[in-house]
C-alpha positions, -999 to 999 in steps of 0.1 A, spaced: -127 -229 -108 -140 -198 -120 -122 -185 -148 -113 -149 -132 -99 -164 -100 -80 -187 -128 -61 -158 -140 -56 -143 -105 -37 -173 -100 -19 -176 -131 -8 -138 -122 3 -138 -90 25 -173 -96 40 -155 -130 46 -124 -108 71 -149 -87 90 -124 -63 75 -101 -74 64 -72 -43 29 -72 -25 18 -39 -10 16 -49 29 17 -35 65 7 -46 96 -28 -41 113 -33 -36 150 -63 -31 173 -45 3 174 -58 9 135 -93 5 148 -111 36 146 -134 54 178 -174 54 176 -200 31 163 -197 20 130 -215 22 96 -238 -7 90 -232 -7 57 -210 -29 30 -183 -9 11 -170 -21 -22 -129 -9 -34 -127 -5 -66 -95 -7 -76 -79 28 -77 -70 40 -110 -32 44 -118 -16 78 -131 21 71 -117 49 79 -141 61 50 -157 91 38 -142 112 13 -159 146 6 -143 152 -1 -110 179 28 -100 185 62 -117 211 89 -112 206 120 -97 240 144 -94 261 116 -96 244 96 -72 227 61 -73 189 56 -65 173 23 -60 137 23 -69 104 12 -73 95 6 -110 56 -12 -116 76 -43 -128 81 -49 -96 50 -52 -78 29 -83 -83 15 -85 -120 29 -54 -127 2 -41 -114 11 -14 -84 -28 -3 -81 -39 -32 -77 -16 -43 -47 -20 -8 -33 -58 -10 -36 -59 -43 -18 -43 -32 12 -63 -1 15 -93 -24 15 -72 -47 40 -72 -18 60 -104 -2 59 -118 -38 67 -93 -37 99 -107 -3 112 -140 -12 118 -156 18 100 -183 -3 80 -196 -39 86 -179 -53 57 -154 -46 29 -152 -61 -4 -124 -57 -31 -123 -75 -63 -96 -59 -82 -103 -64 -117 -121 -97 -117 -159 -81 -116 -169 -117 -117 -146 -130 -87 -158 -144 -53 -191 -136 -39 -204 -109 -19 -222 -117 16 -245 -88 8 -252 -64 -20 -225 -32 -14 -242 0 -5 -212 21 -12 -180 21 -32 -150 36 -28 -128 47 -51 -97 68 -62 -65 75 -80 -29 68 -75 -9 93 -86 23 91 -70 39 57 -55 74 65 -54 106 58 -35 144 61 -36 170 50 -15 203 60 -21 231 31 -25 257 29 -2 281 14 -28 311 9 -1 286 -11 29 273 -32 -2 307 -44 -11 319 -49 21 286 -73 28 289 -95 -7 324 -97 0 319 -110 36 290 -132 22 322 -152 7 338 -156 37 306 -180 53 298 -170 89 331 -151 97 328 -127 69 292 -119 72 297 -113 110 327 -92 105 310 -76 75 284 -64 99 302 -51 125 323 -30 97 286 -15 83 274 -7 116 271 29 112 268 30 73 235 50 67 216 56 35 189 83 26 156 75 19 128 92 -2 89 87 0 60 103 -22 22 90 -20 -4 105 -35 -43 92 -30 -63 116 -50 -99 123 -54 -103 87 -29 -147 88 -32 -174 74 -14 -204 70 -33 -241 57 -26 -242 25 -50 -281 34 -57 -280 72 -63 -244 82 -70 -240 107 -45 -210 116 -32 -208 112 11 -166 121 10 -143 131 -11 -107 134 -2 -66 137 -17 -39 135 4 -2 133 -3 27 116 21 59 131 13 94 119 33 131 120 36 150 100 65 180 86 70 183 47 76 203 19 81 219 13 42 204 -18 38 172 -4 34 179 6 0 185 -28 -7 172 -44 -41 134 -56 -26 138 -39 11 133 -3 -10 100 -12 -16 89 -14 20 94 24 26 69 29 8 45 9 24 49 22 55 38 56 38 12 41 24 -2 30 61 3 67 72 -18 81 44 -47 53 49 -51 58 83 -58 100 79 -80 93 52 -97 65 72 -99 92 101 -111 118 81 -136 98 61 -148 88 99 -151 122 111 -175 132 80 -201 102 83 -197 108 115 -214 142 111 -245 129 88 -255 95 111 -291 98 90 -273 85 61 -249 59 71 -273 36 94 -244 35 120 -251 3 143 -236 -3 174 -230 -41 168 -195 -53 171 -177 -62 142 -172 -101 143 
């Protein structure tokens, strides 16, 4: 086995629990028009978050859950994040093919030399949900109870409600001829969010999920927007009308 996919391994069964970056991909995230017959290449984004360290924090007397790097798999929240942008870059159809390494140069092999790379900074991958302290002791204490206490634990947290708060920031995301280096898009854009939801999804590893749904939100404008510009200079993208297999 090839030593880089080695380590990959060793990572991701060391990360345990630990939380992948994921949403679902429709048809829907397919985007309109004839795509690029080109390969892109993710590099993975570069990470300027603040460091976050605990998993809650105070605020006026309340108690957050959130999203320290620790949690995400190798403690690594770029990388994650920059896999499912690939993920979904690959799912929209924009280019015949999308490769992402990480940080394994070395790893896999590429059907066919990539004409263009993307790449980009995280700067903000952040999110706090507010614990409903009372709906959380009612549950553990109904968890005691077996099936009795957990059903009438439920039906006591029925309208118990947290508050939930999102903040993505892709900046500087790049699309650059491999060859020459010029620049064919350039693009930031920042997600920010506050909703109410049902308390449990402040929950210890369901936190983490708001976030990713963000995440999707943020993707698909920059997928759109990326579209719209390459869209505008066809003699530089030799756009194909072959369907993506």
């Amino acid at each position: 086995m090839h030593t880089a996919l080695l380590l990959v391994s060793t990572l991701l069964l060391l990360s345990g629990c630990a939380h992948t970056v994921e949403y679902d991909l429709t048809a829907n995230d397919r985007v309109r028009g004839r795509r690029i017959n080109k390969v892109v290449e993710v590099k993975k984004f570069s990470e300027r978050i603040p460091k976050r360290t605990s998993d809650t924090v105070t605020i006026n007397g309340e108690t957050w859950r959130t999203n320290p790097q620790r949690g995400y798999t190798a403690a690594d929240t770029a990388y994650s994040v920059s896999d499912m942008i690939a993920k979904h870059l690959d799912q929209s159809g924009l280019f015949r093919n999308v490769i992402y390494k990480g940080n394994y140069e070395g790893a896999g092999t590429s059907p066919a030399e990539a004409q263009l790379v993307l790449t980009g900074t995280l700067t903000e991958y952040s999110v706090r949900g507010r614990i409903n302290r009372g709906a959380e002791t009612k549950s553990t204490v109904g968890s005691f109870f077996g099936l009795t206490g957990r059903v009438a634990s439920a039906i006591a947290n029925l309208d118990e409600e947290t508050v939930i708060l999102v903040k993505i920031t892709l900046k500087d995301v790049t699309l650059l001829e491999t060859k020459t280096g010029r620049v064919l898009w350039k693009d930031s854009i920042t997600v920010s969010k506050r909703y109410d939801a049902d308390y449990e999804e402040a929950g210890a590893r369901a936190v983490y999920d708001n976030a990713d749904d963000c995440l999707k939100e943020a993707v698909s404008e920059l997928i759109q927007r990326m579209a719209r510009k390459l869209e505008k200079s066809p003699g530089h993208t030799g756009r194909s009308t072959a369907k993506k297999k």
